[in-house]
C-alpha positions in Angstrom: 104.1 121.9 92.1 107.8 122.4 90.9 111.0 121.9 92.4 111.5 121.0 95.8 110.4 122.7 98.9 113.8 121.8 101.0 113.5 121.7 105.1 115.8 124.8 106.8 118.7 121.6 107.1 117.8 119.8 103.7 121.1 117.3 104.5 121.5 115.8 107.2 124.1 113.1 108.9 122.3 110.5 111.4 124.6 107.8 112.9 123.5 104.3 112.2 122.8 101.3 114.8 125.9 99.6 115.4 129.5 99.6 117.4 130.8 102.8 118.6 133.7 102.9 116.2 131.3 102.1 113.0 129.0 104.5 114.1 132.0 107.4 113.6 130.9 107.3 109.9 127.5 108.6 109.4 124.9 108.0 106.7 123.4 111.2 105.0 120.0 111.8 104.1 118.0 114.3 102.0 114.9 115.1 103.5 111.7 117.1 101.8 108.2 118.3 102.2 106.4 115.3 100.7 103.2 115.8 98.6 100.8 115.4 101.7 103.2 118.5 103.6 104.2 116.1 105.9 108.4 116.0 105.7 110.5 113.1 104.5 114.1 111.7 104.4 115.5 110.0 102.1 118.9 108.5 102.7 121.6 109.7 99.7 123.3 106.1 99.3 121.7 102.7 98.4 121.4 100.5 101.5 124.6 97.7 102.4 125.3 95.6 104.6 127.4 96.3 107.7 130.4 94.2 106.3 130.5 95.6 102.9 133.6 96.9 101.1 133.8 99.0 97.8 134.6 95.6 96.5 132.5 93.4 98.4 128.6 93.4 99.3 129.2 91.4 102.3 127.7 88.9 104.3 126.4 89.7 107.1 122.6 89.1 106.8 121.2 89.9 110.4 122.9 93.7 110.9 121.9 97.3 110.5 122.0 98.4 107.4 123.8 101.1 106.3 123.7 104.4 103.8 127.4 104.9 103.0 129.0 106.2 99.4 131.7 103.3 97.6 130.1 100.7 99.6 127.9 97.6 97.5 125.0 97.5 97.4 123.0 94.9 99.7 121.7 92.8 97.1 119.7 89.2 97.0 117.1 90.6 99.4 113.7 89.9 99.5 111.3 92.9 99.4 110.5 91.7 103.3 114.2 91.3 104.5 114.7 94.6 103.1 111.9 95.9 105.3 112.5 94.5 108.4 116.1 95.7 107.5 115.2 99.4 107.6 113.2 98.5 110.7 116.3 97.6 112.6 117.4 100.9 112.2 114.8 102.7 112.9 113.7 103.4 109.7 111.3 102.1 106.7 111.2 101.6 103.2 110.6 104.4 100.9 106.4 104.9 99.7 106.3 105.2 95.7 105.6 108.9 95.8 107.9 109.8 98.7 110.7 107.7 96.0 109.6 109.4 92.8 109.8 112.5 94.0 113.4 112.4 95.0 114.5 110.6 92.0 113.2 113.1 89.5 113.5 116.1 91.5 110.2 117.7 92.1 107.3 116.8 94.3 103.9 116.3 92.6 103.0 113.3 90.0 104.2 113.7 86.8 106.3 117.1 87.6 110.0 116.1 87.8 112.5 114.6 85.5 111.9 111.2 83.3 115.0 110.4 85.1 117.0 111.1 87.8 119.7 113.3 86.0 116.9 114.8 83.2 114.9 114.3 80.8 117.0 113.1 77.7 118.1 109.8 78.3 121.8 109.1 78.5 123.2 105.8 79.7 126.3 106.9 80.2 125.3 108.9 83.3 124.5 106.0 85.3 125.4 102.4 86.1 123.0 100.9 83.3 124.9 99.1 80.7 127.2 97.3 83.1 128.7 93.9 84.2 127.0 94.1 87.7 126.3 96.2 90.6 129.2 99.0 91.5 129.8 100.9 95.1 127.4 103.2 95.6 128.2 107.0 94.0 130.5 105.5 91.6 128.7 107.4 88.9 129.2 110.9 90.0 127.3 112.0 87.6 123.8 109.8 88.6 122.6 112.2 91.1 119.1 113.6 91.4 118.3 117.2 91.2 116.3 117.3 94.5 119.4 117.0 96.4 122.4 115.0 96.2 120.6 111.7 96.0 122.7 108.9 94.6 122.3 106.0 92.0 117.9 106.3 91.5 118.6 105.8 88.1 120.5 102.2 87.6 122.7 100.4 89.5 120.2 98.3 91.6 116.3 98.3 91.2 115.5 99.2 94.7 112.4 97.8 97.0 109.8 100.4 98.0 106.3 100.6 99.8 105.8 99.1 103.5 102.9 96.9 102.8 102.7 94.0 100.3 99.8 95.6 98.3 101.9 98.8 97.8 105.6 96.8 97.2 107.6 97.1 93.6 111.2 97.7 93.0 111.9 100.9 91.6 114.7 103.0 89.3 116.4 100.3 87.4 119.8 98.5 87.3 122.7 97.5 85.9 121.1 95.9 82.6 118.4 99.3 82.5 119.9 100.9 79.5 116.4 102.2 78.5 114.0 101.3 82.0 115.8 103.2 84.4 113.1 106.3 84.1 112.0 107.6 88.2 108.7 105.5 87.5 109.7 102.5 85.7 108.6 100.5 88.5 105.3 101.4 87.3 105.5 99.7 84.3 107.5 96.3 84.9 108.7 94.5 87.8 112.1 92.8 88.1 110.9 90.6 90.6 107.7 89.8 92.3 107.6 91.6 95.8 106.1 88.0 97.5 109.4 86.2 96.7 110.8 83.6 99.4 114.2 84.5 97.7 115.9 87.8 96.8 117.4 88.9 93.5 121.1 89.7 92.4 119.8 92.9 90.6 117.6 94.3 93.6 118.5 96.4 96.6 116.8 98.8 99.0 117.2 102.1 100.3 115.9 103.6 104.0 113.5 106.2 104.3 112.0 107.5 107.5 109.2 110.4 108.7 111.1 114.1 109.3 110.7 115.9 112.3 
């Protein structure tokens, strides 16, 4: 189908849940015409906790979640926390294709990039050979091509899909030198979505329905 179809406002800022001083920083989102022509938005930044630093991923479990650039990731989640996560703000977890097609930059299966910067593999682009997780956007050069879209490629695998039959963790991390493609989460799983415990190598990201 090619590249993206971008809405008239393709980025836009919403204010997350939260204090009134917090809530002066906005997340940003990318938001699409999905493969069913129904519209999408995807936020740019891997989800963290309210409490997190560029150092620190925080602690505090129970709060909003947020979209923000040289924040940590929210790791050690479970695919369900993350869920209800998203929920709290008014949002959900990303659907498989909905994901795919931001990562690799083109709506339709199999029509985009193998990863989220192009098709010829380079770890160097994105947080893949690395100690651990790093703020998000720290790799300036791991953004997608359908619009700004941060870290799809590495730095955490990230939870998708909003029902247990449809859940996998998605784009890679830290250790992903060679399975960080858009749909290595079709292939392998890092961790099984039915987990009582989370993971120090998966995160989330919010998605939500477009107007």
């Amino acid at each position: 189908m090619g590249r993206f179809l971008l809405l008239p406002l393709s980025l836009l800022v919403l204010s997350g849940c939260g204090d009134e001083q917090f809530n002066t920083i906005k997340d940003r989102e990318h938001c699409f015409v999905r493969r069913d022509g129904q519209s999408i938005c995807i936020e740019l930044f891997e989800a963290s906790r309210k409490d997190a630093t560029q150092d620190s991923p925080g602690v505090d479990d129970m709060a909003v979640p947020r979209g923000l650039e040289k924040r940590m990731p929210w790791i050690d989640i479970t695919w369900d926390a993350a869920r209800q996560a998203c929920e709290r703000k008014g949002k959900r977890l990303c659907e498989r294709d909905e994901w795919i097609d931001a990562c690799d930059g083109a709506v339709g299966e199999d029509d985009g990039y193998l990863f989220t910067y192009g098709d010829t593999e380079d770890a160097s682009r994105c947080n893949t050979g690395g100690q651990g997780p790093m703020a998000s956007a720290s790799f300036e050069t791991c953004i997608s091509a359908s619009g700004n879209v941060f870290d799809m490629s590495g730095n955490v695998w990230e939870w998708t899909g909003n029902s247990l039959a449809t859940a996998a963790a998605r784009g890679g991390g830290f250790r992903s030198t060679v399975a960080h493609r858009c749909t290595s989460g079709d292939l392998m799983q890092i961790a099984p979505p039915n987990s009582p415990v989370g993971h120090p190598e998966v995160g989330f990201r919010c998605c939500r329905d477009g107007t």
